[in-house]
C-alpha positions as CSV (number, residue, x, y, z in Angstrom):
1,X,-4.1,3.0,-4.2
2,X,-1.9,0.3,-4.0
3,X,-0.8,-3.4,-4.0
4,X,0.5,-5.2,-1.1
5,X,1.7,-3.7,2.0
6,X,4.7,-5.5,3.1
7,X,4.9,-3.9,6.7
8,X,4.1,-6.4,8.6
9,X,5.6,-9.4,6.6
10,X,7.4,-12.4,9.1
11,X,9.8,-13.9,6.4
12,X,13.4,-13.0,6.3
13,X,14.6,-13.2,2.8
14,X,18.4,-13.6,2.8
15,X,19.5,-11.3,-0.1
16,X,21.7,-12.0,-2.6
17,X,25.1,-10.7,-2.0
18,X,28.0,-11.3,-4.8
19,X,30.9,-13.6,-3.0
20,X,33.2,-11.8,-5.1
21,X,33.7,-9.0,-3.7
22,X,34.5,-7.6,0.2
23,X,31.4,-8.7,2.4
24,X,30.7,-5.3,3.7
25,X,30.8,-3.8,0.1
26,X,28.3,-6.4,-0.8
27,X,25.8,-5.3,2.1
28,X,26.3,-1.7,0.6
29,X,25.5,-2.7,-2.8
30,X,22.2,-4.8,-2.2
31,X,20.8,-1.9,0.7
32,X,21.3,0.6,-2.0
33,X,19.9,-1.3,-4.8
34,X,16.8,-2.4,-2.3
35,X,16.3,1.7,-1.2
36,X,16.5,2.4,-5.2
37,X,13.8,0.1,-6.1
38,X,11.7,1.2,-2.9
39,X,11.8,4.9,-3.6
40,X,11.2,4.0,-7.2
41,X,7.8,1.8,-6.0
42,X,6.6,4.6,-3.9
43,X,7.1,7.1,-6.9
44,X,5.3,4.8,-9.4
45,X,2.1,4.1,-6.1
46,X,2.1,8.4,-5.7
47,X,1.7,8.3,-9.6
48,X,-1.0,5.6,-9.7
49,X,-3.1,7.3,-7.2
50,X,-2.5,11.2,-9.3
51,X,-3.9,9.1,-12.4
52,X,-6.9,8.0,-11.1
53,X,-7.7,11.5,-9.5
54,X,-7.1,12.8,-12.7
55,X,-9.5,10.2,-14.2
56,X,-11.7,10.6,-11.5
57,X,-13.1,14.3,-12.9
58,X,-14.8,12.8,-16.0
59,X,-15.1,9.0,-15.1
60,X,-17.4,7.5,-12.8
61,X,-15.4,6.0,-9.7
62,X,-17.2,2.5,-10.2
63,X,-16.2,2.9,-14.0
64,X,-12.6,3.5,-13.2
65,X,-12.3,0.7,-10.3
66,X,-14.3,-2.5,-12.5
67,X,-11.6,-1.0,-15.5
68,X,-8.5,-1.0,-12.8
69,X,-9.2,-4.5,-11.6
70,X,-9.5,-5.7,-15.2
71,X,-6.2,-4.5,-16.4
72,X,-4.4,-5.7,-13.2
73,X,-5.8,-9.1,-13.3
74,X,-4.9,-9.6,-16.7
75,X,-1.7,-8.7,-16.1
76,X,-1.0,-10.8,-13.3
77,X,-2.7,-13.6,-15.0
78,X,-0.1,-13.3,-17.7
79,X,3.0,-13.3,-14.9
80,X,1.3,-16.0,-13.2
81,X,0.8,-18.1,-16.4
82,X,4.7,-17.5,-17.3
83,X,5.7,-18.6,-13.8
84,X,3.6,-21.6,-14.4
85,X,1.3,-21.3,-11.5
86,X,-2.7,-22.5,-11.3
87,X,-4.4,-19.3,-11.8
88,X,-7.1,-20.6,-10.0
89,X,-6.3,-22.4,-6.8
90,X,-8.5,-24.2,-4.5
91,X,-7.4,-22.4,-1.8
92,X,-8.8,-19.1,-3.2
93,X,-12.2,-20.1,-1.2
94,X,-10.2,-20.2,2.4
95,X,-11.6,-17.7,4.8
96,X,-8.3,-15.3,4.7
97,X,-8.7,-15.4,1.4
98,X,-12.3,-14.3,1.7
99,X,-11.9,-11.5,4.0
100,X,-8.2,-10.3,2.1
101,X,-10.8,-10.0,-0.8
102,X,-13.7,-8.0,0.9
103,X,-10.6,-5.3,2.6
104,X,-9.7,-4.8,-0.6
105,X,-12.4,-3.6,-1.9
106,X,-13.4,-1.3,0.8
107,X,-9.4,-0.3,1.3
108,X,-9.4,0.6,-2.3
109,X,-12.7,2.1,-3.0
110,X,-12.8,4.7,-0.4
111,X,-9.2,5.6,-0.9
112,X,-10.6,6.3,-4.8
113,X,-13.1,8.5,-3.0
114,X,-10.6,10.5,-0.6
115,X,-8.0,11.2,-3.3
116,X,-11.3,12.4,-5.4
117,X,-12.7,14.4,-2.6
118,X,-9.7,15.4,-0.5
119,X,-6.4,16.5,-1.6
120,X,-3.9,14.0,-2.5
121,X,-1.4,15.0,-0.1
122,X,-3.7,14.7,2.6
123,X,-5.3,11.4,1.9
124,X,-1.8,10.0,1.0
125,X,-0.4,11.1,4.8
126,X,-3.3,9.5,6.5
127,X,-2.6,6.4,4.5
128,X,1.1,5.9,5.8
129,X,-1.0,4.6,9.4
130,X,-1.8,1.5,7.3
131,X,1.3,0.1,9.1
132,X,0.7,1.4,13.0
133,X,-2.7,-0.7,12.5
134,X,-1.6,-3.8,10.7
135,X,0.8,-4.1,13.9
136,X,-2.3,-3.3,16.3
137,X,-4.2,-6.1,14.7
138,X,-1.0,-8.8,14.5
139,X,-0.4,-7.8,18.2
140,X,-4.5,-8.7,18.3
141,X,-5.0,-11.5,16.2
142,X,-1.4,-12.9,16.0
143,X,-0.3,-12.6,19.6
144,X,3.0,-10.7,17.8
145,X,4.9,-9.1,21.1
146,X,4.8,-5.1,21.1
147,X,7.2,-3.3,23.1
148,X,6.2,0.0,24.8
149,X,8.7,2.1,22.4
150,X,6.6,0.7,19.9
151,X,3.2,1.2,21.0
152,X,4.4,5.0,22.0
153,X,5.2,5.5,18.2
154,X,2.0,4.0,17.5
155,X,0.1,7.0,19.7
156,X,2.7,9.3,18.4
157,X,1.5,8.3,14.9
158,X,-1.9,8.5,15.8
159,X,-2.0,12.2,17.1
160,X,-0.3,12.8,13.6
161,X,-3.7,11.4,11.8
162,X,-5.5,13.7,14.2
163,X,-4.0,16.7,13.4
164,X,-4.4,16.3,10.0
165,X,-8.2,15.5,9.7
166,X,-9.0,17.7,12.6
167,X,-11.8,15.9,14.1
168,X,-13.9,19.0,16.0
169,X,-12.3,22.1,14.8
170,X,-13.0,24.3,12.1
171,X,-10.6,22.9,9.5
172,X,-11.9,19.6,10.0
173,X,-13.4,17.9,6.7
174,X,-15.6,14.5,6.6
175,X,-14.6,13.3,3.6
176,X,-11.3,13.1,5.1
177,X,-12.1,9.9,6.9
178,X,-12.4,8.1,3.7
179,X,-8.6,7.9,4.0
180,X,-9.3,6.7,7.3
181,X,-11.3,3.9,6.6
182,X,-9.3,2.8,3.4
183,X,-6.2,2.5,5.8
184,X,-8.5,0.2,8.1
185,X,-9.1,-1.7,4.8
186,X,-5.3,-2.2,3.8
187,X,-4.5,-2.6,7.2
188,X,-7.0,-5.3,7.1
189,X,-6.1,-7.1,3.8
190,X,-2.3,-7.1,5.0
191,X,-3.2,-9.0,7.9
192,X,-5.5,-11.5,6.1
193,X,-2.1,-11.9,3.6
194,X,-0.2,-12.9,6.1
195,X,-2.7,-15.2,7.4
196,X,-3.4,-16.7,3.8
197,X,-2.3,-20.4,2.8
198,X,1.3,-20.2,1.8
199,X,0.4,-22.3,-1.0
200,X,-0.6,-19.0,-3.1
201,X,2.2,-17.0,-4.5
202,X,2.1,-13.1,-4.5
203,X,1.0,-12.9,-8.4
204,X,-1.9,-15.5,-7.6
205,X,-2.6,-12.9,-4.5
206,X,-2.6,-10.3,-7.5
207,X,-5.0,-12.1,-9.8
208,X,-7.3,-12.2,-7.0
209,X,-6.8,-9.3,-5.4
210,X,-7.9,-7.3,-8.9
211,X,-10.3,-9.7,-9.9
212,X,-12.7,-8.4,-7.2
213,X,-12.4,-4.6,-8.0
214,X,-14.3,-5.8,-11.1
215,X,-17.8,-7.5,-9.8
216,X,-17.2,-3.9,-7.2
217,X,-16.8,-1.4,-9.8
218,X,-19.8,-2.8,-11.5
219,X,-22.2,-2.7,-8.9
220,X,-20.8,0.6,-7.3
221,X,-21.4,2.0,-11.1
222,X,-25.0,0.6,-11.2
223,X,-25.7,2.2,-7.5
224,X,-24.6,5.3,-8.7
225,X,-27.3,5.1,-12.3
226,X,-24.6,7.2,-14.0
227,X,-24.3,7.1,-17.7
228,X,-20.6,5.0,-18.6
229,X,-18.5,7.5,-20.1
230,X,-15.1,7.4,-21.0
231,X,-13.0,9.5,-23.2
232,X,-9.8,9.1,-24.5
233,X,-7.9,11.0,-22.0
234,X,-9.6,8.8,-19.1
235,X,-8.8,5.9,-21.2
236,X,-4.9,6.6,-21.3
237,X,-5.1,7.7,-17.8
238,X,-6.2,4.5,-16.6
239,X,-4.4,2.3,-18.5
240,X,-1.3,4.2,-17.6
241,X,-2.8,3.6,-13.4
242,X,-2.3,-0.1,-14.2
243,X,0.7,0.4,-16.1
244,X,2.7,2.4,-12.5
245,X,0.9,-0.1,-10.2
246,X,2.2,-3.1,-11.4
247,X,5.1,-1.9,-12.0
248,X,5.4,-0.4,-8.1
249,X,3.9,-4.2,-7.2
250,X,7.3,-5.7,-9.0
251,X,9.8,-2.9,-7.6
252,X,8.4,-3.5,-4.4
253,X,8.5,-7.4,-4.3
254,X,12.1,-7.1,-5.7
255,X,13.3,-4.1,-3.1
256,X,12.0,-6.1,-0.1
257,X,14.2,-9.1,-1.4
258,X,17.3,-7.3,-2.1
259,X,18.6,-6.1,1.1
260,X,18.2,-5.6,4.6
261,X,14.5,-4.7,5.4
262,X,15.3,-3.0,8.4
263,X,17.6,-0.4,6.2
264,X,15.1,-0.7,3.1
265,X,11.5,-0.5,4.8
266,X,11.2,3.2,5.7
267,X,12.2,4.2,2.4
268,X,8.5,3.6,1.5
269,X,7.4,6.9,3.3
270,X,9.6,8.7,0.5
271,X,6.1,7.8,-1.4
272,X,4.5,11.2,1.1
273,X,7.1,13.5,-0.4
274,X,6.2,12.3,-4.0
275,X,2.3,12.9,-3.0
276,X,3.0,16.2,-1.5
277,X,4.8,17.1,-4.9
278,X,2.3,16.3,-7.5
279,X,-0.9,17.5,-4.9
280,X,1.1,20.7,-4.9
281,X,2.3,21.1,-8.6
282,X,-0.3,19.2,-10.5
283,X,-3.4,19.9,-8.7
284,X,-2.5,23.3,-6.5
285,X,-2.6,21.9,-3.4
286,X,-1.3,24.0,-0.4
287,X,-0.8,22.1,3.1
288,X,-1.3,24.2,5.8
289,X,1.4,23.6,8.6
290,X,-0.9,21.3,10.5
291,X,-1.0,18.8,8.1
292,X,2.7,19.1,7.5
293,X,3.3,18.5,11.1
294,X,0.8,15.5,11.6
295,X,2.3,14.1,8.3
296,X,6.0,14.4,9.9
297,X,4.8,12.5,13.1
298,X,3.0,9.9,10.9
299,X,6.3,9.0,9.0
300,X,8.5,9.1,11.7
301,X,6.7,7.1,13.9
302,X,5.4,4.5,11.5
303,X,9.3,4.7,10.2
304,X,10.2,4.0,14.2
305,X,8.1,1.1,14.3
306,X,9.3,-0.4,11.2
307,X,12.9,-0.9,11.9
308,X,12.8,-1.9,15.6
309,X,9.8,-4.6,14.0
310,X,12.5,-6.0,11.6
311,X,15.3,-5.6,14.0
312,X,13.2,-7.7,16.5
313,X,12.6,-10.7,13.6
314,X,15.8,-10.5,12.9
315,X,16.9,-11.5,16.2
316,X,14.8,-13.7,16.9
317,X,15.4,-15.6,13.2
318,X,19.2,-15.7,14.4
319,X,18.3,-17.2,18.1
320,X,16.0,-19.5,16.3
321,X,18.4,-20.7,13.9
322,X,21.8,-20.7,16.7
């Protein structure tokens, strides 16, 4: 599970490069640091997501998700308080508000599900589309102009989902579109940030975003009349969920301010890799070569469309500002 999905932000933050020293050493230094801090996010997101499957074999999944959004909005209360923010803004109640809260639920509760049901790896690669469809829907709801390299990386990326679920043939599991419909979510709550008042920072987003999971994770754990249960080993793996996502919430804010998107932005697919690891090591997963393959075409083509998306803002940020 995780936070915000920057793919599809407009803004062009102008990193912070020391006048001190040659300009092109400067560039060097604040890419690097940016890549650091993403690779470092996606680690902490693959990390989250083992915790809660981990938590997942003794805790009910409404338990865990009413627990996850308390600990995260507390948290973000606290950042929020510090920065000196309204924890509770009007603007809360807008509509993109409204529906950024109901994707959330649904991106995060059946992603839960698939990384229970399904192996990590798996779910995780599916996830990476998150991106193709959030630049579907801003080309849809946005009017954002889509080139046709673009929208050929989105097929290409597409046929890489396909291959891994396996819609039709005998490998093909339905559980597996869980991860399909928690992409839609995320793709969905991304969209709705972008379109949310300005007004609201991204820790207020945060507050809100977690508060939600709880009145969820209550009802989900009343639907399913299981007895709450939680030992101490669930406990710790929970808290430490919390602990790796808002961490990877922070890394990522700071990595997407402290270089050049375009160079930083596909270092969030390194967050795959880390997936494939700990499916393989800590819960004896084994990709077959299919899913390998359709998780190659996923991350380079939602890689693709990353970088010629920020190249194009970038442009067009220049022309606007010449």
């Amino acid at each position: 599970m995780h936070f915000v999905d920057s793919s599809i932000t407009t803004v062009i933050y102008k990193p912070y490069r020391p006048k001190t020293i040659h300009p092109i050493i400067g560039v060097i230094l604040t890419n690097t640091k940016g890549s650091l801090y993403m690779v470092a996010a996606m680690a902490a997101f693959a990390i989250e997501d083992m915790l809660i499957k981990s938590a997942a074999e003794t805790t009910s999944l409404g338990q865990i998700l009413a627990l996850f959004g308390l600990g995260g909005m507390l948290i973000f209360m606290l950042l929020t308080w510090r920065k000196g923010e309204k924890i509770f803004h009007p603007a809360i109640l807008s509509t993109p508000i409204l529906i950024r809260a109901t994707c959330e639920v649904v991106g995060r509760f059946t992603f839960a599900l698939a990384i229970t049901l399904t192996p990590l790896s798996s779910a995780s690669a599916i996830l990476q589309a998150t991106p193709l469809i959030a630049m579907i829907g801003a080309a849809l709801l946005f009017g954002e102009q889509v080139g046709v390299k673009r929208w050929l990386a989105v097929l290409v990326g597409f046929i890489g989902v396909l291959m891994i679920i396996r819609p039709g043939l005998e490998g093909f599991e339905a559980t597996s579109l869980l991860a399909v419909i928690a992409t839609l979510g995320f793709a969905g709550r991304d969209l709705a940030t972008r379109a949310a008042p300005p007004v609201l920072s991204n820790m207020q987003l945060g507050v809100y975003g977690f508060f939600v999971l709880i009145p969820a994770g209550v009802a989900i754990q009343i639907y399913q009349n299981e007895p709450a249960q939680l030992n101490t080993t669930a406990s710790i793996q929970i808290i430490g969920a919390i602990i790796f996502g808002v961490a990877a919430y922070n890394a990522l804010t700071i990595a997407m301010r402290a270089g050049d998107v375009s160079v930083i932005a596909p270092f969030r697919y390194t967050r795959l890799l880390f997936a494939l690891a700990l499916g393989i090591f800590i819960f004896g997963e084994s990709p077959d070569l299919m899913t390998l393959l359709g998780s190659l075409l996923v991350v380079l083509s939602g890689g693709y469309t990353l970088t010629q998306t920020r190249k194009m803002l970038t442009v067009t940020t220049i022309k606007d500002g010449t």
